[in-house]
C-alpha positions in Angstrom: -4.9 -15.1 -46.7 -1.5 -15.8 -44.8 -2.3 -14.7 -41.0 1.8 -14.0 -40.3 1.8 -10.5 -40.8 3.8 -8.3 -38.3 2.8 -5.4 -36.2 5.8 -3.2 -38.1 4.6 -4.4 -41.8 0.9 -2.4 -40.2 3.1 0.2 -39.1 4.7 0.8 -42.3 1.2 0.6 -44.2 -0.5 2.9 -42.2 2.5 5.5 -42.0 2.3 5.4 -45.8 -1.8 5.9 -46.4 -1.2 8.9 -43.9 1.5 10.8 -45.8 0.4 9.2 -48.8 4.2 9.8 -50.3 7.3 7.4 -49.3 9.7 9.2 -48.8 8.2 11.2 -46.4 6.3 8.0 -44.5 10.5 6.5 -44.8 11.5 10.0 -42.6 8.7 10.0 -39.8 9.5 6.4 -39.6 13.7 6.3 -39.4 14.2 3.5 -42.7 15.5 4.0 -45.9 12.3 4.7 -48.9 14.2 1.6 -50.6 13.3 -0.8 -47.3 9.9 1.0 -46.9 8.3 0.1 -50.2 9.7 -3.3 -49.8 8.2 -3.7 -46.8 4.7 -2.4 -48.3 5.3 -5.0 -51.0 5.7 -7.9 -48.9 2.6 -7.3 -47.0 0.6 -6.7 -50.1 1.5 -9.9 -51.4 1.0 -11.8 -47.7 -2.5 -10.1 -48.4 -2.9 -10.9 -51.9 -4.1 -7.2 -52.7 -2.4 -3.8 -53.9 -3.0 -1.5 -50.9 -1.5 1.6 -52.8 -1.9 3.0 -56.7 1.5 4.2 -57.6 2.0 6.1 -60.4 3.7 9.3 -60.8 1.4 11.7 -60.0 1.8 10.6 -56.6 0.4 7.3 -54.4 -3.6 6.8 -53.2 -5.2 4.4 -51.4 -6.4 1.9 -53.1 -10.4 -0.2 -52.5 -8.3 -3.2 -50.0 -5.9 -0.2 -48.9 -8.7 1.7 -47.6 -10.7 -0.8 -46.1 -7.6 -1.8 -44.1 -7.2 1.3 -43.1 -9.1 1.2 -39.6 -8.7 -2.3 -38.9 -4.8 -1.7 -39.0 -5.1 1.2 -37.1 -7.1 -0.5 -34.1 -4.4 -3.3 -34.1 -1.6 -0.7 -33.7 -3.9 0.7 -30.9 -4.4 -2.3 -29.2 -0.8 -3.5 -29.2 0.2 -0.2 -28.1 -2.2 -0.7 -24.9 -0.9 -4.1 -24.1 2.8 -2.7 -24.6 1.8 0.0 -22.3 0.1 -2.5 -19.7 3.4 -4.8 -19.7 5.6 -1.6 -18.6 3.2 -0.9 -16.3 3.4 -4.3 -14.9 7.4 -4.2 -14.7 7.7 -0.3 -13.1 4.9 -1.9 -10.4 7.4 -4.7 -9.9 10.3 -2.7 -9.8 8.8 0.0 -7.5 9.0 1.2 -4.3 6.3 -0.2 -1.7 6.6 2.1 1.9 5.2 0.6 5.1 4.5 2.7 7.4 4.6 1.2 11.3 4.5 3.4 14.6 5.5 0.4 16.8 7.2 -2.9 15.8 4.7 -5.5 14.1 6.8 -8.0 15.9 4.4 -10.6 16.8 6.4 -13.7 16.3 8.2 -12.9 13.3 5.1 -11.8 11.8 7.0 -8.9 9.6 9.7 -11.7 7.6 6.6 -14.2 7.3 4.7 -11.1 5.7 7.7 -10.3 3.6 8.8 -13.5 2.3 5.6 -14.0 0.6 5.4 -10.8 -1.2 8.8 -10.6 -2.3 7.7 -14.4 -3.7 5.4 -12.6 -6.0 7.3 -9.1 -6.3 11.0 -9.8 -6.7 12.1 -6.9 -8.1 9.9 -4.7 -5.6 11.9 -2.8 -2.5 10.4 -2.7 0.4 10.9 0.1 2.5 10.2 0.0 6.3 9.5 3.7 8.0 8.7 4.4 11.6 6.4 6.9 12.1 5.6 9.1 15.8 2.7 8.6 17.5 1.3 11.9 16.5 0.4 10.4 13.2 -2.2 7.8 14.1 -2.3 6.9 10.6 1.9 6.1 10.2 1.8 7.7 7.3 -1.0 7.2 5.4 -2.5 9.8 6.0 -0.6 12.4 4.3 0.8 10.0 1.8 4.3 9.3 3.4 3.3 5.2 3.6 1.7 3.0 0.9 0.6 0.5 3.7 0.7 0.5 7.3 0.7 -0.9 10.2 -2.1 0.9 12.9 -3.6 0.5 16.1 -7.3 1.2 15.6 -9.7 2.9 15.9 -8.2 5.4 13.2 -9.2 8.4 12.4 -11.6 9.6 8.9 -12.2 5.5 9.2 -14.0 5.6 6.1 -11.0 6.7 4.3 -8.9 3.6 4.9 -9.1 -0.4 4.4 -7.5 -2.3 6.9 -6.6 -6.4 8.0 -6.4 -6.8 11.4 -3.1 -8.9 11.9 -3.6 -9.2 16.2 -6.4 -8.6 18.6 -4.7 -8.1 22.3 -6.1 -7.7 25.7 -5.0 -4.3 26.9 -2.7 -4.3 30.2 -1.8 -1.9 32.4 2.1 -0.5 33.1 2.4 0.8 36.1 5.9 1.2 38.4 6.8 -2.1 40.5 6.2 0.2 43.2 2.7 1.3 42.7 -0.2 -0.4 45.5 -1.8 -1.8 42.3 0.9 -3.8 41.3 0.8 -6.1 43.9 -2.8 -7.7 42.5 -2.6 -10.3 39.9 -5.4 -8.6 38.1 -7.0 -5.0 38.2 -10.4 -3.7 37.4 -10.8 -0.9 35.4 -12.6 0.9 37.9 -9.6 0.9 40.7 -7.9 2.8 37.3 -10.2 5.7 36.9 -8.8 8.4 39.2 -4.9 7.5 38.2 -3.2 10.0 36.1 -2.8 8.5 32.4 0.5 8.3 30.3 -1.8 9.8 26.6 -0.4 10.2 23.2 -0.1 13.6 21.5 -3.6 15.2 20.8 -3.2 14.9 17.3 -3.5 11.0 17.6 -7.4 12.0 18.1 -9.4 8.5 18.4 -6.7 6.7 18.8 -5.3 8.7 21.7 -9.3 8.2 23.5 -9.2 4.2 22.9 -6.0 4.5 24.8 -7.3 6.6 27.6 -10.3 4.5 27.5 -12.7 6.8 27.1 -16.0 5.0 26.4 -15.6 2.5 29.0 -15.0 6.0 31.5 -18.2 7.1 30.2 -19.7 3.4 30.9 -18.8 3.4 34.2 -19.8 7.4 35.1 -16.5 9.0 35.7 -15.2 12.1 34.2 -12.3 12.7 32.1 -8.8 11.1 32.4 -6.2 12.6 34.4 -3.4 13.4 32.0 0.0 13.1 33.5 2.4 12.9 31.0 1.9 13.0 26.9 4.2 10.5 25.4 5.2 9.9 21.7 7.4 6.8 21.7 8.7 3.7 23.5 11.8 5.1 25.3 9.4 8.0 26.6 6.6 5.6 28.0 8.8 3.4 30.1 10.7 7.0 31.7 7.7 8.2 32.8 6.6 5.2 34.1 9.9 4.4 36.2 9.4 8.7 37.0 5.8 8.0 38.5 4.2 10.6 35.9 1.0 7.9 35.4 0.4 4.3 34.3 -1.2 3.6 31.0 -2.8 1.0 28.8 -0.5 -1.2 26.7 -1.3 -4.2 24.1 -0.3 -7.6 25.3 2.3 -7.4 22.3 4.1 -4.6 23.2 4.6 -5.2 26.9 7.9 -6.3 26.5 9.0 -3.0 25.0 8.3 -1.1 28.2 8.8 -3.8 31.2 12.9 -3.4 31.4 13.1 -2.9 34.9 11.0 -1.3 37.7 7.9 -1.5 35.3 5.5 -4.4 35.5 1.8 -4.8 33.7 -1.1 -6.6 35.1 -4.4 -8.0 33.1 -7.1 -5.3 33.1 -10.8 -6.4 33.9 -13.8 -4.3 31.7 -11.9 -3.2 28.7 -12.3 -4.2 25.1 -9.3 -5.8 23.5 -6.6 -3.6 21.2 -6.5 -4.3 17.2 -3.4 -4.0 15.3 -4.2 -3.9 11.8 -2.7 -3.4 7.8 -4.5 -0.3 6.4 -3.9 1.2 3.2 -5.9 4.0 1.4 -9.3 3.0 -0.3 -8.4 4.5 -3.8 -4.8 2.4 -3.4 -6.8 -0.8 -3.3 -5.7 -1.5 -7.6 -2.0 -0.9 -6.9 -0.8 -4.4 -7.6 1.9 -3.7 -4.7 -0.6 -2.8 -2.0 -3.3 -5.0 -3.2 -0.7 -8.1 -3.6 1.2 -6.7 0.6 -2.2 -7.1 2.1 -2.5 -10.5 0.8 0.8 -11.3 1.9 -0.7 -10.0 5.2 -3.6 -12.3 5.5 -1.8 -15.3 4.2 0.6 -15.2 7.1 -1.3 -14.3 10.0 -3.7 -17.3 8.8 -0.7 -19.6 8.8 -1.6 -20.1 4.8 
């Protein structure tokens, strides 16, 4: 039995044991009755077996034609899923993957690094960068504005999320050049207590209490920070520092974005480093784009 037969000969067959009359099987299918019982008659001689009793009364199945049948059937099936699965695969390369970020990944060119090696295995993909406010702890995944994005944790509903962490930073302190504290090449945490704190917005939630460093407060006995100021970006953080509203805590990463002039930071002793991380959405973990960014992610900040 020749093994060359083609998915539209099975195509042709089946259309014709369901109608069970050419001419119609010739309409669903778009081709002439002429080329459609040619067709049929090629692949019952590749088969060496009449799959059809014509006569005119009408057409039936015949014994091969019937047991055929199914096994035709599942082949169409089967090539329909794999058809289905390589679309699939070109829309995810074609997409649209949305990083979320509420401060710069910077980091030594950590973001091209990152992007270079996804767009190696996603060409076609378009990556789209969108800054977030510091409301949204999440930068966007939360409400499903960002596919990926980068954090500062803790985060919020934790056990929603999966996460990379791309840098761990000692925390600093900003204060004003003119401040008493800036004078010492290193502060404890303690001499920081009673100052009024730069916090984000409320709705940063755990985020906004790592930065305000609650749970080393609580180690050390004192009460609640002093809030002096809520801030929601960059530009805000270094005016209300140069204003005298409060200091705050800053990643060793970021410094730079808020030391211009008249603003200075200072190491901090008693305070658990800062973690910048990937995160993505749990159920987004098959996405090929998400799955295949994160990579990306690890490969880079591993130097691989």
């Amino acid at each position: 039995m020749t093994t060359d037969v083609h998915v539209r000969e099975l195509r042709y067959f089946v259309t014709v044991a369901e109608e069970l009359h050419f001419t119609r099987a010739a309409e669903r299918l778009y081709v002439s009755q002429p080329a459609l019982s040619k067709q049929v008659r090629a692949l019952e001689r590749q088969l060496g077996a009449e799959l059809f009793h014509r006569d005119p009364q009408g057409v039936a199945l015949t014994e091969a034609g019937t047991a055929l049948l199914p096994h035709a059937r599942r082949v169409l099936a089967e090539w329909a899923g794999g058809a289905a699965a390589v679309e699939a695969a070109r829309a995810a390369r074609r997409a649209t993957l949305v990083v979320g970020m509420s401060t710069s990944p910077g980091r030594g060119g950590l973001l091209p690094a990152i992007r270079s090696r996804f767009t190696a295995a996603h060409p076609e993909a378009v990556v789209r960068l969108r800054q977030m406010g510091w409301e949204d702890s999440t930068a966007g995944l939360a409400d499903g504005t960002a596919d990926v994005a980068y954090v500062w944790l803790p985060l919020p509903d934790a056990g929603r999320y999966a996460w990379t962490v791309v840098a761990e930073e000692p925390r600093l302190v900003a204060l004003p050049d003119t401040h008493p504290l800036a004078s010492r090449p290193e502060v404890d945490f303690a001499d920081l207590v009673a100052e009024p704190f730069l916090a984000l917005p409320p709705e940063a939630g755990v985020l906004r209490d790592f930065w305000l460093a609650l749970d080393e407060r609580r180690a050390l006995g004192a009460g609640p920070a002093r809030v002096g100021a809520e801030i929601s970006g960059t530009e805000e953080t270094y005016e209300a520092l140069v204003a005298g509203l409060g200091i705050c805590l800053v990643a060793t990463g970021n410094a730079p974005l808020i030391t211009l002039g008249g603003v200075t930071t200072r190491p901090v002793r008693g305070l658990t480093p800062s973690r910048y991380a990937l995160a993505w959405r749990r159920e987004d973990e098959g996405r090929a784009l998400v799955r295949d960014y994160a990579q990306a992610c690890r490969r880079a900040t591993a130097g691989g």
